[in-house]
N, C-alpha and C positions, 0 to 999 in steps of 0.2 A: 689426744694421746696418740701415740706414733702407732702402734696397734690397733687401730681404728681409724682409720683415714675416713672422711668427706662422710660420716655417717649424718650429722646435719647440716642444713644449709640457707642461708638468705639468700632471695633472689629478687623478691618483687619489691616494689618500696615499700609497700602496708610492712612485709616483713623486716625492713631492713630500721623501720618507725618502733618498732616490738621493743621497750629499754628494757635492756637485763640478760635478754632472750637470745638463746643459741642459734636458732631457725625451727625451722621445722625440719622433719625425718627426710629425707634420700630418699629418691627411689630405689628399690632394690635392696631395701635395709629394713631393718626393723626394730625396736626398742621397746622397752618394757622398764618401768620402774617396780622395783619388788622391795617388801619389807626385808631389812639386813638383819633381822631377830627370827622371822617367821618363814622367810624366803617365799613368800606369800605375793602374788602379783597386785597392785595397788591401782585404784582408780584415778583418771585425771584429776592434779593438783592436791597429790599426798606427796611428801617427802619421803624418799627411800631411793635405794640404789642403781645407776643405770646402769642396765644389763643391755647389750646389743648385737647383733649378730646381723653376717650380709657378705657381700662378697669383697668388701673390703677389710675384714677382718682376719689379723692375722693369722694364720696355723699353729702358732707355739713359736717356743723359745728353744730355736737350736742348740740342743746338747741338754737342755735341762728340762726335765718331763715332770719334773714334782713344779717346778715355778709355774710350768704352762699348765699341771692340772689344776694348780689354786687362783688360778682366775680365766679358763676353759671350761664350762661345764660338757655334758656328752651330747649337750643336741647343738652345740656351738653358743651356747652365748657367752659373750664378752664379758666378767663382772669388772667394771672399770673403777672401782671404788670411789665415785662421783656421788652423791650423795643429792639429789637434783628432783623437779617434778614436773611433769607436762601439763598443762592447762589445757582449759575446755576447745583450744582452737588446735592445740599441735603445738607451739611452742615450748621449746626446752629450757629451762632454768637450774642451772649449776648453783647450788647452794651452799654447800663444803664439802671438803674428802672426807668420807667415812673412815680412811685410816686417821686419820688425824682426831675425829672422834675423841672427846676425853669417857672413859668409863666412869663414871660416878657411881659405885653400888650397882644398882639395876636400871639407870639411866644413862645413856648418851645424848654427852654436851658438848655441842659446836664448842670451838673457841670464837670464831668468829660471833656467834650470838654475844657471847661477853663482851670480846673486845669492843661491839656494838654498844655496849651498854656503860662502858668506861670509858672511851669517845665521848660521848652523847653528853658527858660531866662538865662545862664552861673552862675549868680549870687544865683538865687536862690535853696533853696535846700529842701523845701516842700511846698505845700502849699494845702489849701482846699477851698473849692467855697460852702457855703448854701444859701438857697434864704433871703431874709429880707425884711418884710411886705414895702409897698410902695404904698402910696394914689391915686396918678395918673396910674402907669404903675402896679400893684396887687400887686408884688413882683420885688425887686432886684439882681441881682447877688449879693453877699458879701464875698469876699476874705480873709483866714487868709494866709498870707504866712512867710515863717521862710528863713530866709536870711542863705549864707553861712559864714561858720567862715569868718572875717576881712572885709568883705562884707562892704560897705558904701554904696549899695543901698537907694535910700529913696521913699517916696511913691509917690510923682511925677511921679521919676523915671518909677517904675511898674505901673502906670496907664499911662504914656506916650507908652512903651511897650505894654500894652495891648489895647490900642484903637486905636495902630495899624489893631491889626489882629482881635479884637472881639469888640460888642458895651459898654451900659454903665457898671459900675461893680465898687462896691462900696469895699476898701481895710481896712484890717488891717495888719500892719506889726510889727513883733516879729525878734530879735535876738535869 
């Protein structure tokens, strides 16, 4: 993000061999993953939000002081809405945007974990997950997914599939 410049970096090959992985922390920087419910600092290889601070991080948003208080806290840390975890060695791992988060009731659902799991169907051959407003539970999952050529899938079908392995989730299906 532009407001955080070079806070991680690859340098050695071992690092550069790491698949997935950001690098490790900067010198002169520092990072912390914190629960996005609890604001609670998390041990390596939990998921929750990168928060970072250092001297590449920027001051705020010129002219606009409520945008820079809602992701500046007061001792300077960055909340990036990155959604990621560090493992046992220092490598960073980008997992999804916490704004993108769909609310389900009292959970938060990647879309990407879905759209994982509608991929993963032989038949299908894209698909994407956004939330969609919802009275009782805040928001919904909602699926568009693109079948493959000659494909006979039908939406049955992929919601029979997916309420196997995940909960509710509302479909649209496209040739």
């Amino acid at each position: 993000m532009t407001e955080a410049g070079g806070i991680f970096r690859t340098v050695t090959p071992e690092e550069c061999m790491r698949y997935g992985s950001c690098g490790r922390l900067s010198g002169g920087s520092e990072a912390r993953i914190v629960d996005p419910n609890t604001l609670q600092r998390l041990p390596p290889c939990h998921k929750g939000e990168l928060w970072v601070r250092g001297a590449t991080i920027m001051k705020g948003y010129i002219g606009n002081e409520e945008a820079t208080n809602s992701v500046l806290d007061s001792e300077g840390w960055l909340k990036t809405g990155d959604l990621c975890y560090i493992d046992n060695e220092g490598h960073l791992f980008v997992v999804d945007r916490l704004k993108e988060l769909i609310k389900y009731k009292a959970y938060q659902v990647a879309p990407a974990d879905l759209e994982d799991i509608l991929l993963s169907h032989p038949e299908i051959a894209n698909a994407a997950v956004v939330p969609y407003p919802d009275e009782e539970a805040g928001q919904i999952p909602m699926a568009f997914v693109v079948r493959k050529p000659q494909s006979s899938l039908s939406e049955a079908q992929v919601m029979d599939f997916i309420a196997k392995q995940a909960f509710f989730l509302t479909l649209t299906l496209a040739n």
